[in-house]
PDB file with SEQRES, HELIX, SHEET and CRYST1 records, atoms N, CA, C and O in Angstrom:
SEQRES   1 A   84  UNK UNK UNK UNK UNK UNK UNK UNK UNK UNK UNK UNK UNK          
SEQRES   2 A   84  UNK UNK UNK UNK UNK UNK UNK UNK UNK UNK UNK UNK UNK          
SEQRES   3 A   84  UNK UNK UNK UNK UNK UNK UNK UNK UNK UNK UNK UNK UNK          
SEQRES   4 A   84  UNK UNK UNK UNK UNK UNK UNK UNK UNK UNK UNK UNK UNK          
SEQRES   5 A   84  UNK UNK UNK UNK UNK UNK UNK UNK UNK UNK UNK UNK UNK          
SEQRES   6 A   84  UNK UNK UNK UNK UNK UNK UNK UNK UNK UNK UNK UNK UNK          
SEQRES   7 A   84  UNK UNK UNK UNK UNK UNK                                      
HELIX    1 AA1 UNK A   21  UNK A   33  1                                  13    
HELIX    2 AA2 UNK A   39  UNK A   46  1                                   8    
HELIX    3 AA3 UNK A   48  UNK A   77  1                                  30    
CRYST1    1.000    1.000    1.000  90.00  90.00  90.00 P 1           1          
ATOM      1  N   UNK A   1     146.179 117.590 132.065  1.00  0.00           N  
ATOM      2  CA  UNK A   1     145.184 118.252 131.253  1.00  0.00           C  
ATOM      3  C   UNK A   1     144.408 119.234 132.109  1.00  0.00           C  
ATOM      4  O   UNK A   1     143.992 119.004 133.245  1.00  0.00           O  
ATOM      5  N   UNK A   2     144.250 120.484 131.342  1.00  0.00           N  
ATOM      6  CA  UNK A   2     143.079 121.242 132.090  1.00  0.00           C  
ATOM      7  C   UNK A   2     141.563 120.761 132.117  1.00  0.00           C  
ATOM      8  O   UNK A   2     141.100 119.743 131.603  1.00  0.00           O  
ATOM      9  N   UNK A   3     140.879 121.788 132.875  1.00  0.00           N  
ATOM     10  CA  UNK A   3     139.449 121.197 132.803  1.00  0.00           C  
ATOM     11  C   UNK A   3     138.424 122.552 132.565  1.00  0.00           C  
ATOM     12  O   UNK A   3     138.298 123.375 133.472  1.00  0.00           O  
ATOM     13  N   UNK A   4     137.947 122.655 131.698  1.00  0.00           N  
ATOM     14  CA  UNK A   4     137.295 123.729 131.631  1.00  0.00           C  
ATOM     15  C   UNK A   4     136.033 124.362 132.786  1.00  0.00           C  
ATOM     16  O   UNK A   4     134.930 123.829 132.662  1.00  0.00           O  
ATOM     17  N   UNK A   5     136.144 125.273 133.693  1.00  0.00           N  
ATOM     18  CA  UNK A   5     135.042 124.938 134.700  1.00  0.00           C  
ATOM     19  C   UNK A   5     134.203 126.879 134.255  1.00  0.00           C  
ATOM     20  O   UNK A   5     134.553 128.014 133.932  1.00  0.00           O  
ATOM     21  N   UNK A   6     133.171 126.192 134.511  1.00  0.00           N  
ATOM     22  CA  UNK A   6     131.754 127.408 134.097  1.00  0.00           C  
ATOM     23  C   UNK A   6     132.040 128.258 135.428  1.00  0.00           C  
ATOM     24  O   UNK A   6     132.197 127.763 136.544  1.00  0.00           O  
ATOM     25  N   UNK A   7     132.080 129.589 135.123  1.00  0.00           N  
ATOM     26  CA  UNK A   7     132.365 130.088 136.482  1.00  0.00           C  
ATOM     27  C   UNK A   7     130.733 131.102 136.302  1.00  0.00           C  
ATOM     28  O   UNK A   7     130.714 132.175 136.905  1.00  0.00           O  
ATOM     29  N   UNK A   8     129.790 130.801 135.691  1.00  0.00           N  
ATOM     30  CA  UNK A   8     128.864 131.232 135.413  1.00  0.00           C  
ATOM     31  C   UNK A   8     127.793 131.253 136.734  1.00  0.00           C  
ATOM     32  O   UNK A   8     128.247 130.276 137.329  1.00  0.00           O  
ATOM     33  N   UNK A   9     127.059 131.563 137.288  1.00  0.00           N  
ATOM     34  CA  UNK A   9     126.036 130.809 137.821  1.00  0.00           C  
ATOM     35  C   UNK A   9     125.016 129.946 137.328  1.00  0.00           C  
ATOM     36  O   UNK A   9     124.682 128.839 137.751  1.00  0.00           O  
ATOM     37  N   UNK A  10     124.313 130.986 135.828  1.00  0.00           N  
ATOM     38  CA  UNK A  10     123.293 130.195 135.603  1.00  0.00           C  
ATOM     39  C   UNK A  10     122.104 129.811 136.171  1.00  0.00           C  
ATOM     40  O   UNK A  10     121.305 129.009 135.688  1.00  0.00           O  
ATOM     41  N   UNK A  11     121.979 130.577 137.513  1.00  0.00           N  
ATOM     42  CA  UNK A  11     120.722 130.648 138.376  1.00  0.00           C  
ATOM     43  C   UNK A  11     120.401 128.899 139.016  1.00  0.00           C  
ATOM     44  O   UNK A  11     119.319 128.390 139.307  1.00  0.00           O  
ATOM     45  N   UNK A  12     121.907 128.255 139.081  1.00  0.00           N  
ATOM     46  CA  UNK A  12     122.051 126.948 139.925  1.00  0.00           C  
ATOM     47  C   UNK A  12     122.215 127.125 141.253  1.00  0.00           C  
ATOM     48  O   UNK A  12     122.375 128.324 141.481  1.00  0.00           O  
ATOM     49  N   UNK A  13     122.251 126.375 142.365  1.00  0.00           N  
ATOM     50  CA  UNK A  13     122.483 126.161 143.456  1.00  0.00           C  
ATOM     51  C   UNK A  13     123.806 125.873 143.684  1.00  0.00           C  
ATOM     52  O   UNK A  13     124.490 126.030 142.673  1.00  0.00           O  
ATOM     53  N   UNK A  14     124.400 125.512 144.644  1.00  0.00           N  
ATOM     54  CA  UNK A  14     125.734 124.889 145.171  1.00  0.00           C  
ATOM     55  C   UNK A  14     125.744 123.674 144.431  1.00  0.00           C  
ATOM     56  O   UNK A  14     126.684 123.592 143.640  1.00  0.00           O  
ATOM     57  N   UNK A  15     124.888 122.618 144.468  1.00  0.00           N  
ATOM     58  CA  UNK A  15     124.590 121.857 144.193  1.00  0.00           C  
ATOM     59  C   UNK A  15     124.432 120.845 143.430  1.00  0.00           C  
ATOM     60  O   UNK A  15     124.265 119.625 143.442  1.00  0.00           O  
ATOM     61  N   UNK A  16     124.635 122.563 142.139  1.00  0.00           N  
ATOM     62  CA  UNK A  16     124.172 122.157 140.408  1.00  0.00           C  
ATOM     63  C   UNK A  16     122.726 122.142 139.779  1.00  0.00           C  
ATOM     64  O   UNK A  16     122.373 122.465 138.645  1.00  0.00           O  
ATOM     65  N   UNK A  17     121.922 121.626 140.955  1.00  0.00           N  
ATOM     66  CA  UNK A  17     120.673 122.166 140.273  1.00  0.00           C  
ATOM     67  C   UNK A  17     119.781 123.560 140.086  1.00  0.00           C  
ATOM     68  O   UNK A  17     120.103 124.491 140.825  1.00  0.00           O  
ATOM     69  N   UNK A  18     119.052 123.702 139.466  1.00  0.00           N  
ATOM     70  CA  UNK A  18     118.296 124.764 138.951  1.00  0.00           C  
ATOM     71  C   UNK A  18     117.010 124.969 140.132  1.00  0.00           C  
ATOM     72  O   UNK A  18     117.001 124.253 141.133  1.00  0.00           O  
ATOM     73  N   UNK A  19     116.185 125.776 139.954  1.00  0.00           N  
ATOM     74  CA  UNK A  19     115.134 125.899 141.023  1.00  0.00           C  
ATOM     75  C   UNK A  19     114.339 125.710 140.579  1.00  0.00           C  
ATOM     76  O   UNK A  19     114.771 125.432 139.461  1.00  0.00           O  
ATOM     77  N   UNK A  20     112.890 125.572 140.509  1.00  0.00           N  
ATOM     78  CA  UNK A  20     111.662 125.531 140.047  1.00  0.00           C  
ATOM     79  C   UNK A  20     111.396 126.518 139.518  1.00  0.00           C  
ATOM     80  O   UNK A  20     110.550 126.427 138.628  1.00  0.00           O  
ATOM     81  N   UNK A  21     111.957 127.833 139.801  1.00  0.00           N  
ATOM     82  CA  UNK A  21     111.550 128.967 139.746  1.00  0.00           C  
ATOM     83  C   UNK A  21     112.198 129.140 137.661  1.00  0.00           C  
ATOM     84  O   UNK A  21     111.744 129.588 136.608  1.00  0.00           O  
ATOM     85  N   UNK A  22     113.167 128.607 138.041  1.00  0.00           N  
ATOM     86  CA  UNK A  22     114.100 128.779 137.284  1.00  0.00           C  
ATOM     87  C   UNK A  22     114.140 127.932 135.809  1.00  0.00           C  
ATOM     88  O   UNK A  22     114.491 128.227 134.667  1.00  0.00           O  
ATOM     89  N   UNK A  23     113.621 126.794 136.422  1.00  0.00           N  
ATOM     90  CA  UNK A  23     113.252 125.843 135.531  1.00  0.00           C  
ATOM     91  C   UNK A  23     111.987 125.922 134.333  1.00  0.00           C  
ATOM     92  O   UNK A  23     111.818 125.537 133.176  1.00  0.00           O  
ATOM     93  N   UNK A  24     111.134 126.766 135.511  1.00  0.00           N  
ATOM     94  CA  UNK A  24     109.844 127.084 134.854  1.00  0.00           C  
ATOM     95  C   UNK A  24     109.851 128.625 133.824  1.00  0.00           C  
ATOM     96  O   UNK A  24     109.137 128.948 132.874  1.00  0.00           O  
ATOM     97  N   UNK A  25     111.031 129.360 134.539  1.00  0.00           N  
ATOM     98  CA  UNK A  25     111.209 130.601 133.340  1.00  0.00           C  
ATOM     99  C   UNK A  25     112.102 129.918 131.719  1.00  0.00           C  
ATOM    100  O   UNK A  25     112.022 130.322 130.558  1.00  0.00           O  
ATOM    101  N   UNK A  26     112.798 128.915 132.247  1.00  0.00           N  
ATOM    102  CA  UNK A  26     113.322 128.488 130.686  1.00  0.00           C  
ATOM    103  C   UNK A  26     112.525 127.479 130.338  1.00  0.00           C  
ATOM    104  O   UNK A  26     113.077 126.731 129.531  1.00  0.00           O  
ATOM    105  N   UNK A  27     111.559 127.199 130.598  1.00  0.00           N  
ATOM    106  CA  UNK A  27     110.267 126.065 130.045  1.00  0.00           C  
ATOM    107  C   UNK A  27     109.758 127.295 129.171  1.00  0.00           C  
ATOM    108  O   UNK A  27     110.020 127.039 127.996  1.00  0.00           O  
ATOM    109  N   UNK A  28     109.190 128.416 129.282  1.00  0.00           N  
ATOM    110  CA  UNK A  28     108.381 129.630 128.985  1.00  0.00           C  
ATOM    111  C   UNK A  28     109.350 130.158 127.906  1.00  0.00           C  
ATOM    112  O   UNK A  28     108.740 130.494 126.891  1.00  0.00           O  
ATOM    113  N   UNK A  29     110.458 130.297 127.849  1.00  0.00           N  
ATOM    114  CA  UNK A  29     111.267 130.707 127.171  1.00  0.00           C  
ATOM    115  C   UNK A  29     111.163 129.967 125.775  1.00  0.00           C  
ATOM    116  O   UNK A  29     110.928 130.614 124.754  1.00  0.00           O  
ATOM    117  N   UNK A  30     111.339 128.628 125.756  1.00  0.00           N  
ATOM    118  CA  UNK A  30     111.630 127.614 124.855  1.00  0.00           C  
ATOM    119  C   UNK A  30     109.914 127.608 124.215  1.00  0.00           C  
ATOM    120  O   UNK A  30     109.776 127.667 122.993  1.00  0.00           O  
ATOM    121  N   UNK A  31     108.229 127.508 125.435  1.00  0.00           N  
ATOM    122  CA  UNK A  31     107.862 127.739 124.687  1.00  0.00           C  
ATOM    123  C   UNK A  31     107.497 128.595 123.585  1.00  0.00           C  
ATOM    124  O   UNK A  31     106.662 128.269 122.742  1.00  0.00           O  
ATOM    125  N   UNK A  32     108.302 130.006 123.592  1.00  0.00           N  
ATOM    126  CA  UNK A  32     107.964 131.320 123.501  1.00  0.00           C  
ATOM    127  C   UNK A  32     108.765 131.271 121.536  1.00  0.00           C  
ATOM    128  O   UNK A  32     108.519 131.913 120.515  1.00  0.00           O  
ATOM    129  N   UNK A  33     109.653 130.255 121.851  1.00  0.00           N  
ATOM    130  CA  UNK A  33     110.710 130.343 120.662  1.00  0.00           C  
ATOM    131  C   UNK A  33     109.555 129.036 119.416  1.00  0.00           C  
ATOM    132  O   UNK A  33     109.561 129.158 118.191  1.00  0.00           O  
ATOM    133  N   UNK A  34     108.816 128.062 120.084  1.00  0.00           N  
ATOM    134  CA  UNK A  34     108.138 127.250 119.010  1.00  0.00           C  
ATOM    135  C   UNK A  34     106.928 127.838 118.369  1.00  0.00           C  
ATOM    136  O   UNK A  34     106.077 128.571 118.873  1.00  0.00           O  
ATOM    137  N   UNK A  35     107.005 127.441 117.341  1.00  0.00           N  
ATOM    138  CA  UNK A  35     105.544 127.406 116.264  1.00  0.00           C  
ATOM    139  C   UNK A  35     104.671 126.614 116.391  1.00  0.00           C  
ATOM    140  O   UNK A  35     105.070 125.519 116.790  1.00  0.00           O  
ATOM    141  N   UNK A  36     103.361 126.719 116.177  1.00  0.00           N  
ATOM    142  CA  UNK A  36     102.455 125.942 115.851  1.00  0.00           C  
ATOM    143  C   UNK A  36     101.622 125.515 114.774  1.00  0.00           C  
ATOM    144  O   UNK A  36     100.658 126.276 114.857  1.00  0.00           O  
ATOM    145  N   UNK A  37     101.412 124.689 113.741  1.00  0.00           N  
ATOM    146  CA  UNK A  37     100.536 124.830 112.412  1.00  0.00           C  
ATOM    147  C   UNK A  37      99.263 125.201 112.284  1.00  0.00           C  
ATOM    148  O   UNK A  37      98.433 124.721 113.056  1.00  0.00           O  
ATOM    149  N   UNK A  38      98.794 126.324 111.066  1.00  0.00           N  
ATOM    150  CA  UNK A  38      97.775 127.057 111.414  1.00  0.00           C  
ATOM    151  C   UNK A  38      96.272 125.712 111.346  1.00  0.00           C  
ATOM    152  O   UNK A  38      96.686 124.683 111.880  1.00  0.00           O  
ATOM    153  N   UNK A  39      95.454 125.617 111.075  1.00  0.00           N  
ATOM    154  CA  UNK A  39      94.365 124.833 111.190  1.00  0.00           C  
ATOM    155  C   UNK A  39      94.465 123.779 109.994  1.00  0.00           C  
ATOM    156  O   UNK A  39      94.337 122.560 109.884  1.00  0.00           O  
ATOM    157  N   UNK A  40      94.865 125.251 108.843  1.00  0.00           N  
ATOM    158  CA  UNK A  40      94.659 124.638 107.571  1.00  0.00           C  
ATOM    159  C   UNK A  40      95.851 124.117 107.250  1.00  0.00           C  
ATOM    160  O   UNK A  40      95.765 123.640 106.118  1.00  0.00           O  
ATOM    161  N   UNK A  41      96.800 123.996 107.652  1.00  0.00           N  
ATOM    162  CA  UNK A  41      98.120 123.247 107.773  1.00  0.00           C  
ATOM    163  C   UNK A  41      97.534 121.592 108.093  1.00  0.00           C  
ATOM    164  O   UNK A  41      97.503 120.548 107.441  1.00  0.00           O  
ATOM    165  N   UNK A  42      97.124 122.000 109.413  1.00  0.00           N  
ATOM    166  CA  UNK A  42      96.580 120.556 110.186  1.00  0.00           C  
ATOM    167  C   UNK A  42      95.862 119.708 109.367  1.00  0.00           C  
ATOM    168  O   UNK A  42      95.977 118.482 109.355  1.00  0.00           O  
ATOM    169  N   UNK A  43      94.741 120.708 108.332  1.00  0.00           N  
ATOM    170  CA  UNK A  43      93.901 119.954 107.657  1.00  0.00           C  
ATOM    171  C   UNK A  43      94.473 119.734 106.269  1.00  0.00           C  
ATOM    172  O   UNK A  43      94.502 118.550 105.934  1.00  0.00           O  
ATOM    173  N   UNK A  44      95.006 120.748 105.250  1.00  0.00           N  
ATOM    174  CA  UNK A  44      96.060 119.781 104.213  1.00  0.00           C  
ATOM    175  C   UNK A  44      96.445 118.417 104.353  1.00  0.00           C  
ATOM    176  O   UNK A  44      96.272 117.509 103.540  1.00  0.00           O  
ATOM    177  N   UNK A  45      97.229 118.354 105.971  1.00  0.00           N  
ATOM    178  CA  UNK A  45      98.008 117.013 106.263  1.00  0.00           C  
ATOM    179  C   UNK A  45      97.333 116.003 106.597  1.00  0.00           C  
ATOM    180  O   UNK A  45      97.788 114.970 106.106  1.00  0.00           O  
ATOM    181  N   UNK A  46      96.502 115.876 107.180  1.00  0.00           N  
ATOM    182  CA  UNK A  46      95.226 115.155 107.277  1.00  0.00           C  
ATOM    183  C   UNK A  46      94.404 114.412 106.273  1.00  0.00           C  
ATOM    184  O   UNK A  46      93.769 113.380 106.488  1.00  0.00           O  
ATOM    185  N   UNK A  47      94.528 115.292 104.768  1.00  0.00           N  
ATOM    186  CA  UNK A  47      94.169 114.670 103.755  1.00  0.00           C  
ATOM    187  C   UNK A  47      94.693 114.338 103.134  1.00  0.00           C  
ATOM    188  O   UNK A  47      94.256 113.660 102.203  1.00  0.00           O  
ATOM    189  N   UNK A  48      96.421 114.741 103.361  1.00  0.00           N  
ATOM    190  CA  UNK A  48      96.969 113.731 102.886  1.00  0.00           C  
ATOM    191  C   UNK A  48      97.338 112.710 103.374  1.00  0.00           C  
ATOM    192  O   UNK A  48      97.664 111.945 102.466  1.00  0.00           O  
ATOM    193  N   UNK A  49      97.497 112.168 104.562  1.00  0.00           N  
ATOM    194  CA  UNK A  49      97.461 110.981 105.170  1.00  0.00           C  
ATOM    195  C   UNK A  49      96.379 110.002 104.957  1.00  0.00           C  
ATOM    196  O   UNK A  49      96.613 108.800 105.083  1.00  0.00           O  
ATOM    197  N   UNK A  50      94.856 110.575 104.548  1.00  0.00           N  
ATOM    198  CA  UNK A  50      93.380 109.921 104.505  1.00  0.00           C  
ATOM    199  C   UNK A  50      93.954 109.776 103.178  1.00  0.00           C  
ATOM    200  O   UNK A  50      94.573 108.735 103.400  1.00  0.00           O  
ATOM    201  N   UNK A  51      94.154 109.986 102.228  1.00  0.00           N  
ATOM    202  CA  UNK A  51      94.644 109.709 100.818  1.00  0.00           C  
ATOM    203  C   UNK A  51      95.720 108.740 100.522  1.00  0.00           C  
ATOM    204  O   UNK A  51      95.587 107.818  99.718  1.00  0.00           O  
ATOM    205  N   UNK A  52      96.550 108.928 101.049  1.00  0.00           N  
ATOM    206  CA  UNK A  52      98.062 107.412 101.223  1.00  0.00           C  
ATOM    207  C   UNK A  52      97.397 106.461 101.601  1.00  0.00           C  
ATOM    208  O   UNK A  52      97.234 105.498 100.853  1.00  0.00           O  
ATOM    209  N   UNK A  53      96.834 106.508 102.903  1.00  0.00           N  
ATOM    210  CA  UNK A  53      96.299 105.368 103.295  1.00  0.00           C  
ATOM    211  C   UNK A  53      95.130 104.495 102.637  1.00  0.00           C  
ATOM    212  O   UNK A  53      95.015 103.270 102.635  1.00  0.00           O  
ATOM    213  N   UNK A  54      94.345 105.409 102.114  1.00  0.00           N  
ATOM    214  CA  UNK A  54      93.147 104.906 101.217  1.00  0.00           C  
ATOM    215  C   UNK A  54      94.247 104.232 100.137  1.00  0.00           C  
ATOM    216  O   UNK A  54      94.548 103.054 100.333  1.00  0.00           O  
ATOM    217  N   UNK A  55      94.916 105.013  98.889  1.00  0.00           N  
ATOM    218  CA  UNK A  55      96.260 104.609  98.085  1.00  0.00           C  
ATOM    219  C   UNK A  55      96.645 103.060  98.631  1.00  0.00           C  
ATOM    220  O   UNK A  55      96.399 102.039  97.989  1.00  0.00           O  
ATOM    221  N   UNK A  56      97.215 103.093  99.779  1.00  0.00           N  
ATOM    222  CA  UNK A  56      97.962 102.175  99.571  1.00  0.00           C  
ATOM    223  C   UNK A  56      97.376 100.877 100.551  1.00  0.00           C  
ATOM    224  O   UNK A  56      97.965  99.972 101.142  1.00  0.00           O  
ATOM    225  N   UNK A  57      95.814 101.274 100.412  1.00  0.00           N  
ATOM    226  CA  UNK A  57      95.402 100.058 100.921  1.00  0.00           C  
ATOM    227  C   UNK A  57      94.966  99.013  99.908  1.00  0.00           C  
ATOM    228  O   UNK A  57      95.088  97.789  99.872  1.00  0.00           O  
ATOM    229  N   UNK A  58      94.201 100.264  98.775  1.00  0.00           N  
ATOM    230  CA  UNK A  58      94.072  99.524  97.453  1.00  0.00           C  
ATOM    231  C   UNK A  58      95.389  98.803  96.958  1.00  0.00           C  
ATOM    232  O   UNK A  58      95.365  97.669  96.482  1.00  0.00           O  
ATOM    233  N   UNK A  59      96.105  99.269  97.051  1.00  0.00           N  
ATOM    234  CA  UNK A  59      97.551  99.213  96.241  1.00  0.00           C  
ATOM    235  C   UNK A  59      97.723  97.617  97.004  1.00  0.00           C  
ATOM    236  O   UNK A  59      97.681  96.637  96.261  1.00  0.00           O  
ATOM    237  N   UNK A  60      97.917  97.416  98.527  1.00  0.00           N  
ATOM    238  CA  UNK A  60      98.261  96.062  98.751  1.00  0.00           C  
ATOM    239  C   UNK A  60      97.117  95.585  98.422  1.00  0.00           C  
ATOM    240  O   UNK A  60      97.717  94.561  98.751  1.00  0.00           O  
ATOM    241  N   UNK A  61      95.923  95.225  98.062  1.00  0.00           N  
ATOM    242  CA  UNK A  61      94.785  94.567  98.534  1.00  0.00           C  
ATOM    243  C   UNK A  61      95.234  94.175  96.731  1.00  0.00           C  
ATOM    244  O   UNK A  61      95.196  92.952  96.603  1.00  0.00           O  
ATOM    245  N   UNK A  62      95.569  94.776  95.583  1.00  0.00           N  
ATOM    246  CA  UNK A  62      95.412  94.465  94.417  1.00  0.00           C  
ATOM    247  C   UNK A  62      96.665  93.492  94.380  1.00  0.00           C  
ATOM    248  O   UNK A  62      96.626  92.473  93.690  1.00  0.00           O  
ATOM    249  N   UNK A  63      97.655  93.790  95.053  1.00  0.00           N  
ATOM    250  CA  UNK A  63      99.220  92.737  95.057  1.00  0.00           C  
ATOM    251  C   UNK A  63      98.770  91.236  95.854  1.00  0.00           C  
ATOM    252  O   UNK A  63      99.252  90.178  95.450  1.00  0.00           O  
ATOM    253  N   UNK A  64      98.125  91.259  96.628  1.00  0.00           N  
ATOM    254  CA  UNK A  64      97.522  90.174  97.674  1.00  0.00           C  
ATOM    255  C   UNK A  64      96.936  89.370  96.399  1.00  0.00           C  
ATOM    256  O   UNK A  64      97.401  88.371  95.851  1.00  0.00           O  
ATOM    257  N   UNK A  65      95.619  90.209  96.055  1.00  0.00           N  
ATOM    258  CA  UNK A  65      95.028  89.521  95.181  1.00  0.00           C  
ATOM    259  C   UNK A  65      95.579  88.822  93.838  1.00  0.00           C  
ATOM    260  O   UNK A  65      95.021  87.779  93.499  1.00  0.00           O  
ATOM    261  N   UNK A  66      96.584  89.297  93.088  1.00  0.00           N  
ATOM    262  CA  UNK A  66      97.351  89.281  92.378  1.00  0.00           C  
ATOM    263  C   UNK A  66      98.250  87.702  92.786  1.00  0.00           C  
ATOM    264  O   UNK A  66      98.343  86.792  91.963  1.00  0.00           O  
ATOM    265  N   UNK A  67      98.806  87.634  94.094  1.00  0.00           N  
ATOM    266  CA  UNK A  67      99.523  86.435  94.515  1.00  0.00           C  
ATOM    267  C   UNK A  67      98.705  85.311  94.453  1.00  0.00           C  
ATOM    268  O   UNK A  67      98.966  84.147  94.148  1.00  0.00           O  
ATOM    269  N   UNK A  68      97.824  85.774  94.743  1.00  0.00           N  
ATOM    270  CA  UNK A  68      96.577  84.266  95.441  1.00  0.00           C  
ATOM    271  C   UNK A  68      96.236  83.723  94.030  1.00  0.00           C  
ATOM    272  O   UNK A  68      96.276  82.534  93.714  1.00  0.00           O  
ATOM    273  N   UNK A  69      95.804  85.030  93.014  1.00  0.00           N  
ATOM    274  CA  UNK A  69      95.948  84.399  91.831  1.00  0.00           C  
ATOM    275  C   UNK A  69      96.902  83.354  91.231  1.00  0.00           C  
ATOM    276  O   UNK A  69      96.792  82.168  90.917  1.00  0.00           O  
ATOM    277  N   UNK A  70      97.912  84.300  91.196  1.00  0.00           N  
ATOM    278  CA  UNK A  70      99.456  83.569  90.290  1.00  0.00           C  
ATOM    279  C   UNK A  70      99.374  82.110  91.181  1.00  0.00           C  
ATOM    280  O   UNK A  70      99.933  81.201  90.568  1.00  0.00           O  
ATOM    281  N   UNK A  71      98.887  81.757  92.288  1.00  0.00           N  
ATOM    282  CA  UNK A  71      99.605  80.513  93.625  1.00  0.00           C  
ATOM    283  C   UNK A  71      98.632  79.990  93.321  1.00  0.00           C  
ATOM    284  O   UNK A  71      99.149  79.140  92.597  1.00  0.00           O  
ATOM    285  N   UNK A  72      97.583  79.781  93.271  1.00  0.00           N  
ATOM    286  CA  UNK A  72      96.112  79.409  92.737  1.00  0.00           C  
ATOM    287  C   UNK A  72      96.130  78.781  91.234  1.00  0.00           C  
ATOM    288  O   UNK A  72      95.909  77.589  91.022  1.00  0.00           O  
ATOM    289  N   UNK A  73      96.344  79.483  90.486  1.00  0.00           N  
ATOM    290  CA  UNK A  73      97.266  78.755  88.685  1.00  0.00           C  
ATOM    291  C   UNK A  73      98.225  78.017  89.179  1.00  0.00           C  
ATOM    292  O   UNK A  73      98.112  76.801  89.021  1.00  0.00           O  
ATOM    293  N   UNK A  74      99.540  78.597  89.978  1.00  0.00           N  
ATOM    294  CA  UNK A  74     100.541  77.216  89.874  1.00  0.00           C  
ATOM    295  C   UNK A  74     100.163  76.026  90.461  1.00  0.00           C  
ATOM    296  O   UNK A  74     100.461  74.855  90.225  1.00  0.00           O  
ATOM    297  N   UNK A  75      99.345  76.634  91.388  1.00  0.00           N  
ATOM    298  CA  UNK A  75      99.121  74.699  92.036  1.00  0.00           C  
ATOM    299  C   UNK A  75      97.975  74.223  91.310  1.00  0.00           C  
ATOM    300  O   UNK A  75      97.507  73.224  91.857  1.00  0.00           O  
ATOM    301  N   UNK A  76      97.389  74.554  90.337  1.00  0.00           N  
ATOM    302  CA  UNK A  76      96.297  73.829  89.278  1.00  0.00           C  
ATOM    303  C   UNK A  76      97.629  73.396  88.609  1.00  0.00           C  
ATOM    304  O   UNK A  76      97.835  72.183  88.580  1.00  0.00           O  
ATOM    305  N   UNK A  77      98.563  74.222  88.065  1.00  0.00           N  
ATOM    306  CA  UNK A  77      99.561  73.533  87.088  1.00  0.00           C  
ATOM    307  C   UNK A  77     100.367  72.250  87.221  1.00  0.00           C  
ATOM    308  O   UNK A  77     100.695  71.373  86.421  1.00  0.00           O  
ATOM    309  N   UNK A  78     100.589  72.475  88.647  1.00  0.00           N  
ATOM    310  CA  UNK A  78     101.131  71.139  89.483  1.00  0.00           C  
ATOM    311  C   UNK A  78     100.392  70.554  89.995  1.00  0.00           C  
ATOM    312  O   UNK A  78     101.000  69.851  90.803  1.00  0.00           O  
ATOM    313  N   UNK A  79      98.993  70.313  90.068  1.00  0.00           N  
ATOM    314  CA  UNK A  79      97.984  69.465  89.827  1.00  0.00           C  
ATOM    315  C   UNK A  79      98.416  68.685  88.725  1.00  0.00           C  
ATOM    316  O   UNK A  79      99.290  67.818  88.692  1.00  0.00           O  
ATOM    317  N   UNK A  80      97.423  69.267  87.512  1.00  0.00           N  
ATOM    318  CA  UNK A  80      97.443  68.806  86.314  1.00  0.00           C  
ATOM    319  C   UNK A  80      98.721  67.959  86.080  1.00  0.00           C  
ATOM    320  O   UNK A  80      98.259  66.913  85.626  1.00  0.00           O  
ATOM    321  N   UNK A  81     100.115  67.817  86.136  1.00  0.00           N  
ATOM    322  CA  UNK A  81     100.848  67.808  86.182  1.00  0.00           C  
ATOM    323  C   UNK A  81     101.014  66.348  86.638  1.00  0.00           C  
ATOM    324  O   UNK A  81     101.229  65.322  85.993  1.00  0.00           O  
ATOM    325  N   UNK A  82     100.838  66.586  88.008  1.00  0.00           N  
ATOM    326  CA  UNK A  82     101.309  65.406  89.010  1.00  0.00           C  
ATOM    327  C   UNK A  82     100.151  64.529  88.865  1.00  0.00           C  
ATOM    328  O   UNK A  82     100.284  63.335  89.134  1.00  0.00           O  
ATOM    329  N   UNK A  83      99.208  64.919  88.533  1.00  0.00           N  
ATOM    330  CA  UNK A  83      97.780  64.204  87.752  1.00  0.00           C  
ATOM    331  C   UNK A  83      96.881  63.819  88.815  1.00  0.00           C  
ATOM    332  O   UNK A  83      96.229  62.787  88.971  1.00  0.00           O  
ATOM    333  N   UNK A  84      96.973  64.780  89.455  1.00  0.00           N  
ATOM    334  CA  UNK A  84      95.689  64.660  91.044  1.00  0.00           C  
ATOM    335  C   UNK A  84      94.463  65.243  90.581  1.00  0.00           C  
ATOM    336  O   UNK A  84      93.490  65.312  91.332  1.00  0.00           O  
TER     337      UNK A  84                                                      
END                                                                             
């Protein structure tokens, strides 16, 4: 089988590694290519996270309550029942 070999440099050493120099121009590069969200991005998302979470704290706290109920009746039922 062949082997495909990079006859590139790529601004590596003998070695294979990169330089600092080198490392730090494609750090700059990559950050140059990302976005950032504008404020009001940040803050939309923010309220919607403060909103789910408020949501779905009620949401378990009413299912909790809901169990303790229903478990609370059955064991009066199996009280009554077993005649304790």
């Amino acid at each position: 089988m062949s082997e495909a070999v990079d006859t590139l440099d790529n601004g590596k050493n003998k070695d294979g590694k990169e330089g600092i120099g080198e490392f730090i121009r494609h750090t700059r590069e990559e950050l140059d290519k990302t976005t950032f969200p504008s404020s009001e991005d940040v803050r939309n998302t923010v309220i919607i996270v403060i909103v789910n979470v408020i949501f779905f704290a009620i949401y378990l706290f009413l299912i909790d309550y809901a169990w303790v109920y229903i478990l609370e009746a059955f064991t009066w039922v199996i009280n009554k029942i077993a005649g304790l």
